[in-house]
C-alpha positions in Angstrom: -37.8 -60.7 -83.5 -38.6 -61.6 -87.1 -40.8 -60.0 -89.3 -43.9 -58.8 -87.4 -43.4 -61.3 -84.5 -41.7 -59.8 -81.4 -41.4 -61.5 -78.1 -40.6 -60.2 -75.0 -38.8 -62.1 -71.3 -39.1 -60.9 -67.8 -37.8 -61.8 -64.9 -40.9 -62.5 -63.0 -41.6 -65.2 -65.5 -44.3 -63.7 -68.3 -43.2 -64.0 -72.1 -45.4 -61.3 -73.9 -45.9 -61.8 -77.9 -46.6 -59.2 -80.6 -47.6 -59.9 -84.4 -47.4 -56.0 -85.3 -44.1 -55.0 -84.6 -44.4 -54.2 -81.2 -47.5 -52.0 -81.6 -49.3 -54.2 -79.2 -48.8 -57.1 -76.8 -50.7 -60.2 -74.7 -49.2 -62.6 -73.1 -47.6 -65.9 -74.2 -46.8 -67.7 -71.2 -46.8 -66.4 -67.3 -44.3 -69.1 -65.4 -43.2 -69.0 -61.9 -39.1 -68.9 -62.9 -37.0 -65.7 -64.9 -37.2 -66.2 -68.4 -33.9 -66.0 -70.2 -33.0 -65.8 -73.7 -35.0 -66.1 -76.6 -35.0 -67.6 -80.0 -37.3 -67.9 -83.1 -37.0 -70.4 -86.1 -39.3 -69.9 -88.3 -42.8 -70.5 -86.9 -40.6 -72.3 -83.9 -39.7 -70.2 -80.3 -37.1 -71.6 -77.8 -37.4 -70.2 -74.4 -34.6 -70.4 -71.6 -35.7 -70.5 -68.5 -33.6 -69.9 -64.2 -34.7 -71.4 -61.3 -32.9 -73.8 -59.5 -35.1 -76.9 -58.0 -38.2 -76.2 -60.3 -39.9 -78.1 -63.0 -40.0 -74.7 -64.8 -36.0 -75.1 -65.1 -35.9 -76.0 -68.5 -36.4 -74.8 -72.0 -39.8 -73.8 -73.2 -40.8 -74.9 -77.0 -43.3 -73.5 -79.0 -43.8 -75.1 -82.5 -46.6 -72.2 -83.7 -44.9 -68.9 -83.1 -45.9 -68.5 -79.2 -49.6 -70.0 -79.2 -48.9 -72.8 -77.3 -45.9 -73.5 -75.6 -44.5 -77.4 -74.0 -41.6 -78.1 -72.5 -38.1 -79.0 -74.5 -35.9 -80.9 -71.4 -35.1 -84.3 -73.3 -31.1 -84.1 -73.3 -30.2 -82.0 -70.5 -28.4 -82.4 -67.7 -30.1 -81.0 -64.5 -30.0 -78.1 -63.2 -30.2 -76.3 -67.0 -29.7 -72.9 -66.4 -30.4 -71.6 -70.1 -27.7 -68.5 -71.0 -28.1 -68.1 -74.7 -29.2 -69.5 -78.1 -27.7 -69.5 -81.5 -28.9 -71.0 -84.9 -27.1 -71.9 -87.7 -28.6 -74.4 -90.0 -29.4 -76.8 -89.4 -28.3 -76.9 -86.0 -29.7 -75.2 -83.0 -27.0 -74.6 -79.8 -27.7 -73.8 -76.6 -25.3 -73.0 -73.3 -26.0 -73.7 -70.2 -24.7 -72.5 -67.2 -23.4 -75.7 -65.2 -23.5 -78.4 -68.1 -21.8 -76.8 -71.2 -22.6 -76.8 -75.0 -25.9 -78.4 -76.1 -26.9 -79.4 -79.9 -30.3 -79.9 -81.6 -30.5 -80.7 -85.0 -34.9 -80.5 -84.3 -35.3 -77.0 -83.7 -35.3 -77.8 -80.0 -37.8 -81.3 -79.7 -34.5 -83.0 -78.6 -30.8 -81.7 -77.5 -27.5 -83.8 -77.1 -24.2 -82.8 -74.9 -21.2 -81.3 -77.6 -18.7 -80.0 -75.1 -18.0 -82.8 -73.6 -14.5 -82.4 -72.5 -15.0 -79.7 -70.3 -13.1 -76.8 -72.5 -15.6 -75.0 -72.2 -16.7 -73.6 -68.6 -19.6 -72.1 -67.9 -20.6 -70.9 -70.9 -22.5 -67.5 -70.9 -23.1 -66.0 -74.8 -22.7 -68.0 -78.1 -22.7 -67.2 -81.7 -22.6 -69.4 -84.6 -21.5 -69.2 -88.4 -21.4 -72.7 -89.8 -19.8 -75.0 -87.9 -17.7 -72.0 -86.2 -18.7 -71.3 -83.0 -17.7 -68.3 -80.4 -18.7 -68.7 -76.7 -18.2 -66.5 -73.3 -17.0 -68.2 -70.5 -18.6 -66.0 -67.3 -15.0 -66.4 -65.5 -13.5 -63.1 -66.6 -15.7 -63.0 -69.7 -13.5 -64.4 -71.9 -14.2 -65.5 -75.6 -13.3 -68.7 -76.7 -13.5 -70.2 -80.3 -14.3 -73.9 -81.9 -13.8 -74.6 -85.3 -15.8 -77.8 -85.6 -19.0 -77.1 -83.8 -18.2 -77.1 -80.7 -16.0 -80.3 -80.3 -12.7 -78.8 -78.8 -12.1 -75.1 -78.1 -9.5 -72.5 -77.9 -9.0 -69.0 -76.5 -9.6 -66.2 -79.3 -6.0 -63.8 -80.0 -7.0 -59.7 -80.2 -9.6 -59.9 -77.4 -7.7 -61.7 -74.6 -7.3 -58.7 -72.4 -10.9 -57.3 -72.6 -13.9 -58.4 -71.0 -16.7 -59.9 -73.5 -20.3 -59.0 -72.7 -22.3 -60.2 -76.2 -22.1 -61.3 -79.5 -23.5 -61.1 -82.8 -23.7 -62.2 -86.3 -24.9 -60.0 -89.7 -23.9 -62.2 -92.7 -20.3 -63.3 -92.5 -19.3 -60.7 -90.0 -19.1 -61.5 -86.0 -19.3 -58.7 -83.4 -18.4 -58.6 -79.9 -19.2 -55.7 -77.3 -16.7 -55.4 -74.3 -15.2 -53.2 -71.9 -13.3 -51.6 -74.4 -15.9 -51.1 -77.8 -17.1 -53.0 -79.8 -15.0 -55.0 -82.4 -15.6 -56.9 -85.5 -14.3 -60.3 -87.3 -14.6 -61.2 -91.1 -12.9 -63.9 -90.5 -14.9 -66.2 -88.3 -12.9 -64.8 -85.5 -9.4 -65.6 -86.2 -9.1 -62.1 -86.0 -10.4 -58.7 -84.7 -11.0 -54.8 -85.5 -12.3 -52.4 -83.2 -15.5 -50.4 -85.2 -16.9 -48.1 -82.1 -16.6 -44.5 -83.9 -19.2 -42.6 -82.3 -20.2 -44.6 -79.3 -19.2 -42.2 -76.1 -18.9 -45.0 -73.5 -16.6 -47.9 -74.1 -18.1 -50.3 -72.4 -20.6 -52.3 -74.6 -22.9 -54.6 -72.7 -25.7 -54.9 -75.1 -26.4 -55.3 -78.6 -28.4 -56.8 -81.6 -27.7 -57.3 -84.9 -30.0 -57.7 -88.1 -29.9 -57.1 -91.7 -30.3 -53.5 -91.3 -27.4 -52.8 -89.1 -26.2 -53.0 -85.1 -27.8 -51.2 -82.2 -25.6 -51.2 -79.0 -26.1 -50.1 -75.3 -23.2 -49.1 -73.0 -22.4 -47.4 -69.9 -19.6 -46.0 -68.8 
């Protein structure tokens, strides 16, 4: 979301758009694959998309905040397999689940391969402060870290026995829900704090961050 705009994925392949804060919705686009993650820029909207052997397996662009949407696949190596988005000016990342680590520096007309020396496996979340970036690999959910935008990458110390499930950035802090809390970095991950008082269930699967504060989901 940001500001009044909200949007809304499913997995039977409708993205549904709201301009009052979720008060009310229509649809945006209604495609045959599972829509993945989402990501505004400004009056820009990036849409991941899953389904292997489709046209529809790509990312979906929209330049005027979910009026019309085109298709964003220059760059990619097929199948794409969208997991996640993160921004950090002026660059634009997405992972993908069997290629790696892409870049845009176009808000998503045009991407380029980053990871291209295979560090990084099957990426599954990503976050991004400057040119620091933190990834999950699906393959135990591990966290890995890159200190020059993705180039090269290295396991992160203080989480290596937990499993990772999401991540998020307010201001300079980085958060991270796993099986065992949630923890925070000030220090673009170098290292980690765990900052769960209050939350019952330990394992964090789900969160978002904005300027207000963080809201998490767990079970367990």
């Amino acid at each position: 979301s940001e500001g009044t705009l909200v949007l809304a994925g499913s997995s039977n392949g409708k993205i549904y758009r709201s301009t009052d804060s979720g008060v009310t919705w229509t649809m945006s686009l209604d495609l045959q694959s599972t829509v993945g993650p989402l990501q505004i820029v400004g009056s820009v909207i990036l849409a991941g998309t899953y389904m292997l052997d489709s046209a529809e397996d790509c990312i979906w662009r929209s330049s005027d905040s979910g009026k019309t949407w085109f298709h964003s696949a220059y760059g990619f190596v097929h199948p794409i397999q969208t997991t996640d988005f993160a921004w950090s000016s002026p660059n634009l990342y997405s992972t993908c689940l069997n290629s790696g680590l892409y870049r845009s520096t176009d808000t998503g007309a045009s991407w380029k391969l980053v990871d291209s020396t295979g560090d990084l496996q099957q990426p599954n979340n990503i976050a991004a402060l400057g040119s620091v970036l933190l990834a999950v690999v699906r393959n135990h959910h591990t966290l890995m870290r890159s200190n020059d935008g993705g180039q090269s990458w290295t396991g992160v110390n203080g989480l290596e026995s937990l499993q990772v499930w999401e991540l998020g950035i307010q201001d300079s802090m980085i958060f991270a829900g796993t099986g065992g809390g949630i923890f925070r970095s000030n220090d673009s991950g170098v290292t980690w704090v765990e900052v769960d008082s209050g939350i019952i269930a330990s394992d964090v699967d789900a969160f978002t961050v904005d300027s207000s504060g963080v809201y998490s989901g767990a079970y367990g």
